[in-house]
C-alpha positions, 0 to 999 in steps of 0.5 A: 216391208220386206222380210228378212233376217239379221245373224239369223234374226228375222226382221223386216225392212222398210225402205226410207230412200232408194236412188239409182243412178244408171251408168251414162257412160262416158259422156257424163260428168263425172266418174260416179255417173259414168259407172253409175252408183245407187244410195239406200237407206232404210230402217229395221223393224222387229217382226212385230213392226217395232223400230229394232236398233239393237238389230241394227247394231248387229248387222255386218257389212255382208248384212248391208250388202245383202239386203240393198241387193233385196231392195234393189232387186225388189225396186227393179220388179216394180218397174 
């Protein structure tokens, strides 16, 4: 899991499917593979650990953003 905050609410993220596809340059088959792309889903948790869709009903996309980067960044340590 991973704390976080959403409009200021703390919260945690627990991370349901990361993938990265790195860039292959031109070579590759098509223009998402050639510039590389990532897909990320994930669930908020209150800070008990219960599922919190009202949370997640405020998130905006700057929220979103910010918090793939943290899973990003959080898979790219693991490595």
């Amino acid at each position: 899991m991973i704390q976080t905050r959403i409009q200021g609410i703390p919260c945690q993220i627990q991370v349901d499917r990361c993938f990265v596809q790195r860039p292959l340059g031109r070579s590759a088959d098509s223009d998402w593979d050639c510039y590389g792309y990532s897909e990320i889903d994930f669930t908020v948790f209150d800070r008990k650990g219960y599922p919190a869709t009202w949370l997640e009903r405020k998130m905006t996309d700057r929220d979103t953003a910010r918090i793939e980067e943290l899973i990003l960044d959080d898979k790219d340590e693991d490595y």
